[in-house]
Backbone as numpy.savetxt, mean C-alpha at the origin, in Angstrom:
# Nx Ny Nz CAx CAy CAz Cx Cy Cz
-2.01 17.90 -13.11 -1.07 17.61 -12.04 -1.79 17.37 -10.72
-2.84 17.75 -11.05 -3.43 18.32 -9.14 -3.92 16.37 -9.13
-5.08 16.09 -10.41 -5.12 14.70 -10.40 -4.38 13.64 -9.84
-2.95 13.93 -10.93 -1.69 12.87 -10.17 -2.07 12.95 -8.58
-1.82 13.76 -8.00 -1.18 13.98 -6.74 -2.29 13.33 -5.63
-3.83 14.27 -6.40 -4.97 13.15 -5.59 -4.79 11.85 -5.29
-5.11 11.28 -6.67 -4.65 9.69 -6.89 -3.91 8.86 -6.65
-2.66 9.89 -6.65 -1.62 8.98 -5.77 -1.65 8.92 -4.05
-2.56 9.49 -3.67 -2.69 9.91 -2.07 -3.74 9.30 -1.84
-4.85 9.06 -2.68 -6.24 7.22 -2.55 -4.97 6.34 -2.16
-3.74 6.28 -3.22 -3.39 4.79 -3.01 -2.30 4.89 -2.05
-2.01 5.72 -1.89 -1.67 5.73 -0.24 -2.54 5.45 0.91
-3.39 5.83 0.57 -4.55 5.96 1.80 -5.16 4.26 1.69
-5.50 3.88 0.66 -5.19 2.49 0.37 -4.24 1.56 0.97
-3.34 1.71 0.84 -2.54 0.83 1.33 -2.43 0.88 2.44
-2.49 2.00 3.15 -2.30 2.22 4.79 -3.25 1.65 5.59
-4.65 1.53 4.87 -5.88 1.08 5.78 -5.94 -0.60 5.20
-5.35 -1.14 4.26 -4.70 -2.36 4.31 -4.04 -2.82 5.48
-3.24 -2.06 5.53 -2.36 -2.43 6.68 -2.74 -2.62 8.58
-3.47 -1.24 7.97 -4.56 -0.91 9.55 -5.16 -2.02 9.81
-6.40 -2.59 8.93 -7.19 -3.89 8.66 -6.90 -4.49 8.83
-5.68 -5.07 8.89 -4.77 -6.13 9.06 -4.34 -6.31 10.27
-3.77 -5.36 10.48 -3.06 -5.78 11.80 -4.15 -4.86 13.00
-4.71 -3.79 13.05 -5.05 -3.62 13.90 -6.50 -4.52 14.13
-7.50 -4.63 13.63 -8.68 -5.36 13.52 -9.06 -6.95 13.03
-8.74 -7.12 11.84 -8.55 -8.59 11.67 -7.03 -9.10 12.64
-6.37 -9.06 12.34 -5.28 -9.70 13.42 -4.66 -10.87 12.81
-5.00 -11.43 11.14 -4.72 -12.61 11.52 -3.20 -12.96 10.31
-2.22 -13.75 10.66 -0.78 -13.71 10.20 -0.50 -13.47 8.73
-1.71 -13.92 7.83 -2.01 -14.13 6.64 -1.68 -12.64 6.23
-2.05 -11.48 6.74 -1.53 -10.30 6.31 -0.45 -10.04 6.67
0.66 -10.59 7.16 2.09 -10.22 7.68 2.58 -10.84 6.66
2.31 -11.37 5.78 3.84 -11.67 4.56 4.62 -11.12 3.93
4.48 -9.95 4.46 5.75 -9.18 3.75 6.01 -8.80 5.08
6.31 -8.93 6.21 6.62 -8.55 7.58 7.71 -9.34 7.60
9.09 -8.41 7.97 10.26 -9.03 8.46 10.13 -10.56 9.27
11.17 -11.56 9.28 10.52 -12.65 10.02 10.72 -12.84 11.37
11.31 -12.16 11.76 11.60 -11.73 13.17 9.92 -11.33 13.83
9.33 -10.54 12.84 8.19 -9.94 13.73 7.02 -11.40 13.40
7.31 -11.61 12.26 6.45 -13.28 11.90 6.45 -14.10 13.29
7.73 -14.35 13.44 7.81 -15.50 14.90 7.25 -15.12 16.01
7.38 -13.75 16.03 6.98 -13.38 17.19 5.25 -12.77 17.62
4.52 -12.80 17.04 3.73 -12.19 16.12 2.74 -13.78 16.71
1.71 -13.18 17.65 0.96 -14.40 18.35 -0.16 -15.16 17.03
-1.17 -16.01 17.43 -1.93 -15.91 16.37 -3.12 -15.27 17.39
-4.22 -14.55 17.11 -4.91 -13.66 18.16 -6.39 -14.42 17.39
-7.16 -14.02 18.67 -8.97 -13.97 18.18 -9.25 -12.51 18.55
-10.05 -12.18 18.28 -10.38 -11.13 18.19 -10.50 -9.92 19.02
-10.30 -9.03 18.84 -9.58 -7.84 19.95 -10.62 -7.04 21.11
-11.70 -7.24 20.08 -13.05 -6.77 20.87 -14.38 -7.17 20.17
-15.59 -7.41 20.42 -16.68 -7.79 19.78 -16.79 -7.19 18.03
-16.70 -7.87 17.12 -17.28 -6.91 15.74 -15.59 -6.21 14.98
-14.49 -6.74 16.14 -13.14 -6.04 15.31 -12.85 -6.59 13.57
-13.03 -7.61 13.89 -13.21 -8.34 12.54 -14.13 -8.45 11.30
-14.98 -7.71 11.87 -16.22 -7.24 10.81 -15.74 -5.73 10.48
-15.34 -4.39 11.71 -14.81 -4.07 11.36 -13.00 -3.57 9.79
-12.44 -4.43 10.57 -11.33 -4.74 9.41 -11.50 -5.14 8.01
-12.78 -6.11 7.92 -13.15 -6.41 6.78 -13.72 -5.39 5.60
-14.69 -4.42 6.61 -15.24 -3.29 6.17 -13.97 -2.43 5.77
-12.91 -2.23 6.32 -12.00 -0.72 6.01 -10.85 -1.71 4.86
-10.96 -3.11 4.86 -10.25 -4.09 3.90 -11.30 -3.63 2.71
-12.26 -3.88 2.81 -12.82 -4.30 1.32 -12.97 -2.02 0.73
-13.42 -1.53 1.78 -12.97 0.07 1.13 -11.93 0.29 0.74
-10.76 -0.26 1.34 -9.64 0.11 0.73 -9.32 -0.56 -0.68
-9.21 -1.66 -0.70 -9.30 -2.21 -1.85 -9.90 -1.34 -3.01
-11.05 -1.07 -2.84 -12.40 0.22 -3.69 -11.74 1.40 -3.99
-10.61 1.73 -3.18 -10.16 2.79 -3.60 -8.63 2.29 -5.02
-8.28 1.35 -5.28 -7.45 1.35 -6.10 -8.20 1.56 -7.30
-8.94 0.70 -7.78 -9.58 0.83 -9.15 -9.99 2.19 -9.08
-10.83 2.71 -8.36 -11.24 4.00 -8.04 -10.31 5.16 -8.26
-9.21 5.09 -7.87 -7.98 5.94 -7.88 -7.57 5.58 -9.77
-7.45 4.41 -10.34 -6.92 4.44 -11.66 -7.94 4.63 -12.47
-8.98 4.48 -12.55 -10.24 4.67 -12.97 -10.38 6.95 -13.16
-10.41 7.35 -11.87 -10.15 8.71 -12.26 -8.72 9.15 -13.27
-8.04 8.86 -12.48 -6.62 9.05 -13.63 -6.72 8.87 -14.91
-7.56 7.91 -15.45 -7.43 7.10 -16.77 -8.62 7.77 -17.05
-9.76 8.22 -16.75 -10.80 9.32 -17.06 -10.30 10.72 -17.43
-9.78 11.20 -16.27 -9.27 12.68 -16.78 -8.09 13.00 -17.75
-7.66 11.41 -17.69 -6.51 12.15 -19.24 -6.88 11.69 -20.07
-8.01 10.82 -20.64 -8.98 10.52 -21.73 -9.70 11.89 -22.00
-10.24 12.70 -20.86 -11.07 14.13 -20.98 -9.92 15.20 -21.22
-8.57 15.02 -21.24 -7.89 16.00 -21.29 -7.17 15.56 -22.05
-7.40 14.53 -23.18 -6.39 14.43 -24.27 -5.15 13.60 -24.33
-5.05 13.11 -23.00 -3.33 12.66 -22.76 -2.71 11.98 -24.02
-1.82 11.50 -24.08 -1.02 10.41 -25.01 -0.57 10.04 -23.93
0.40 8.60 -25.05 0.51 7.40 -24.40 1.55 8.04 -22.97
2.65 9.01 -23.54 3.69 9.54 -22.44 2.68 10.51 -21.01
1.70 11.16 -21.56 0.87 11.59 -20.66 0.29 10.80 -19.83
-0.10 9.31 -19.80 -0.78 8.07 -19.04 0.36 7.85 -18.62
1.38 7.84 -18.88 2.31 6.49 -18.75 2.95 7.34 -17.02
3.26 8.66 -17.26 3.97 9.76 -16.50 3.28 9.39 -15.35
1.78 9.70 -15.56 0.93 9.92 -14.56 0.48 8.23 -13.27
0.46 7.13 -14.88 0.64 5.95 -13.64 1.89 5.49 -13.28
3.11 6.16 -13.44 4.01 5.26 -12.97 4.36 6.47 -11.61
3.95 7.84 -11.88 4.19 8.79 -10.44 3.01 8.03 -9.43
1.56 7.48 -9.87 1.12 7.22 -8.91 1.78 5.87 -8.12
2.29 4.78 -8.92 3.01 3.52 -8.14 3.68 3.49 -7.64
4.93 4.87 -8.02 6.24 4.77 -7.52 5.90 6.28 -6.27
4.47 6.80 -6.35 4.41 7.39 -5.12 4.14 6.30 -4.07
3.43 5.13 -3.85 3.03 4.90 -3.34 3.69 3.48 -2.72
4.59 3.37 -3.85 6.20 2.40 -3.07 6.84 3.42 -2.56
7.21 4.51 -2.54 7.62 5.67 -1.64 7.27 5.91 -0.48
6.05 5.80 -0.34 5.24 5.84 1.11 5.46 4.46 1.47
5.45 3.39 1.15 5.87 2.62 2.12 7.14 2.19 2.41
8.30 2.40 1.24 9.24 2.70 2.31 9.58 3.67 3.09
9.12 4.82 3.13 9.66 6.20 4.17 8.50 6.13 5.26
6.91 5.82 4.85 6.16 5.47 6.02 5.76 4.44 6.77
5.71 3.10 5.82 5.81 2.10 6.52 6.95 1.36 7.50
8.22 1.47 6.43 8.94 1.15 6.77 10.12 1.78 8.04
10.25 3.06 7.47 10.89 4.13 8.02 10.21 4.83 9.45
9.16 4.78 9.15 8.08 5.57 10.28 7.66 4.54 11.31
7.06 3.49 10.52 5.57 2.55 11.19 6.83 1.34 12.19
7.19 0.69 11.15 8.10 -0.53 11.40 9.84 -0.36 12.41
10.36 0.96 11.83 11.48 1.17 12.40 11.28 2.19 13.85
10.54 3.28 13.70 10.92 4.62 14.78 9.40 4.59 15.50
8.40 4.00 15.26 7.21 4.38 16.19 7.03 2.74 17.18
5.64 2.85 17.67 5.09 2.09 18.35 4.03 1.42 17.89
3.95 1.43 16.80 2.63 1.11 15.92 2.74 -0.56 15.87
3.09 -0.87 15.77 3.54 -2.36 15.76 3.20 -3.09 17.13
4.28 -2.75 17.83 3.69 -2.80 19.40 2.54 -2.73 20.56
2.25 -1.58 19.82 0.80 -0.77 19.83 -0.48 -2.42 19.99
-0.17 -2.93 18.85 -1.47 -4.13 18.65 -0.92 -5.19 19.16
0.65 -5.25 19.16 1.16 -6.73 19.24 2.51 -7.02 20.27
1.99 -6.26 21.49 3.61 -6.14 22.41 4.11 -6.89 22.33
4.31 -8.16 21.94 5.30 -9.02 21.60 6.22 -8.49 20.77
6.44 -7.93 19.92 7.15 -7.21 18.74 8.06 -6.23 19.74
7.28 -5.81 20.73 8.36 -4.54 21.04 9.99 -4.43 20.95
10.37 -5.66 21.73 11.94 -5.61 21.66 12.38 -6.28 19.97
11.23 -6.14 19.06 12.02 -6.83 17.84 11.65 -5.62 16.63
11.01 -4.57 16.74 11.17 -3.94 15.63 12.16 -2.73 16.32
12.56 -1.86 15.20 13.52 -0.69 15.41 14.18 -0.38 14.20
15.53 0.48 14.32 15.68 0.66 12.50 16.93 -0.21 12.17
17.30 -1.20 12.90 17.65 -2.47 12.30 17.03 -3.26 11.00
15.42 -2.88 11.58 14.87 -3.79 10.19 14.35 -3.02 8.71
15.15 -1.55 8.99 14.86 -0.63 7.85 15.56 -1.01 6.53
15.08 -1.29 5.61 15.56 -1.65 4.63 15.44 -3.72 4.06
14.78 -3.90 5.35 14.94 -5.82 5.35 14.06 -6.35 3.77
13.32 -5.56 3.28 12.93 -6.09 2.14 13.19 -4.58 0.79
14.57 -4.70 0.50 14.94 -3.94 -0.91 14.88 -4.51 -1.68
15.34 -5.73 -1.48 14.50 -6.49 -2.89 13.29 -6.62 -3.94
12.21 -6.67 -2.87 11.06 -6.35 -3.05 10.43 -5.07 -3.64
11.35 -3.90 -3.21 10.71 -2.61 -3.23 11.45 -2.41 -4.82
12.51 -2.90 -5.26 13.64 -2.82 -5.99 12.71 -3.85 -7.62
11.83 -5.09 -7.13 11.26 -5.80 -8.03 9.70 -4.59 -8.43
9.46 -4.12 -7.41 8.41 -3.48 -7.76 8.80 -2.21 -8.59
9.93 -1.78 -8.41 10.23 -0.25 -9.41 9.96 -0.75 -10.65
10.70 -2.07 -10.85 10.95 -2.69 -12.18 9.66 -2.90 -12.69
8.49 -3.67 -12.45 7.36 -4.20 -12.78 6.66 -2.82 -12.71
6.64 -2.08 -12.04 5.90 -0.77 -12.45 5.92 -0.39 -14.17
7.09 -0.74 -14.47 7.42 0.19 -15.61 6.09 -0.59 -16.95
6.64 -1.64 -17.38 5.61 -2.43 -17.94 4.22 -2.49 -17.37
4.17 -2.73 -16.76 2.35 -2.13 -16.06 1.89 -0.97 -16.35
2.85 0.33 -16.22 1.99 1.58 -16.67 2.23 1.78 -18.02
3.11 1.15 -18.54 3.03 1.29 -19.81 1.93 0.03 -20.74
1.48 -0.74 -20.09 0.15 -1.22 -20.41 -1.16 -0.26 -20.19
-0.71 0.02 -19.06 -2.16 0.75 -18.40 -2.28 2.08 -19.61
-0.96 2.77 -19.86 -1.43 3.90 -20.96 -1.96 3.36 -22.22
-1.06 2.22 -22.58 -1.56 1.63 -24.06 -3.59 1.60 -23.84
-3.98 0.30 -22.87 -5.38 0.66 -22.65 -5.94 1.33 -22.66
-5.65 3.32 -22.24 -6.25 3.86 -22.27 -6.22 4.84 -22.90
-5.48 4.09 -24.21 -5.27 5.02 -25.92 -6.36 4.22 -26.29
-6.49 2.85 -25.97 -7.50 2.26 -27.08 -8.76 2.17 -26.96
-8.91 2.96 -25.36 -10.80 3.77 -25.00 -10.91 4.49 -25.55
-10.51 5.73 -26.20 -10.41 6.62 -27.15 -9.86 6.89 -27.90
């Protein structure tokens, strides 16, 4: 259990410094596609924020990235060392996906996008356009991803019946 909970908190931590990378250091629109379009329009195109921000971002982009495989890679190790079956993999990657669509709707969305300044913070243009009007603007999305989770971790366990 303690595993799950690690692993699912890499890919939190993952995704968040995605996001960081993105918008605070690189800067550039290509990472806003899943950004309401309200904040799209408004949402300048920028050069760079300070000398090296962009070498920066790239660096905490390409770590974060390192941490997904990294994060399923342990998971799929320790229940190979601890015996799992297919329901034991399957439990464990679909708590880590659907932790981590959890965190972004209650932190990205709920926290980052609707009730803080984080947005603003890099891009005062946004100020008068985010708030919790735009809470919920992509359920669709979050709603396609529950679904596609399911078949994915139930691949991901099958694979890692047939390492051992």
């Amino acid at each position: 259990m303690i595993i799950t909970i690690i692993v699912t908190l890499m890919l939190m931590l993952a995704y968040f410094l995605i996001l960081y990378a993105g918008v605070g250091f690189i800067q550039n629109k290509k990472f806003f596609g899943s950004a309401p379009k309200e904040i799209l329009d408004a949402v300048p195109d920028r050069k760079e924020r300070f000398k090296g921000a962009h070498v920066i971002g790239w660096i905490i982009l390409v770590f974060a990235f390192l941490l997904y495989p990294l994060a399923f890679g342990i998971g799929a190790w320790d229940g190979i060392r601890n015996g799992f079956g297919f329901g034991g993999f399957f439990i464990r990657f679909i708590t880590m996906l659907y932790g981590m669509e959890l965190f972004d709707i209650g932190f990205f969305d709920w926290v980052l996008l609707s009730h803080s300044n984080f947005f603003p913070r890099f891009y005062p243009e946004v100020k008068d356009v985010v708030g919790p009007h735009l809470f919920g603007y992509n359920w669709k999305v979050h709603i396609r991803h529950f679904l596609i989770y399911i078949p994915a971790c139930a691949a991901l366990a099958g694979a890692c019946l047939l390492i051992y």
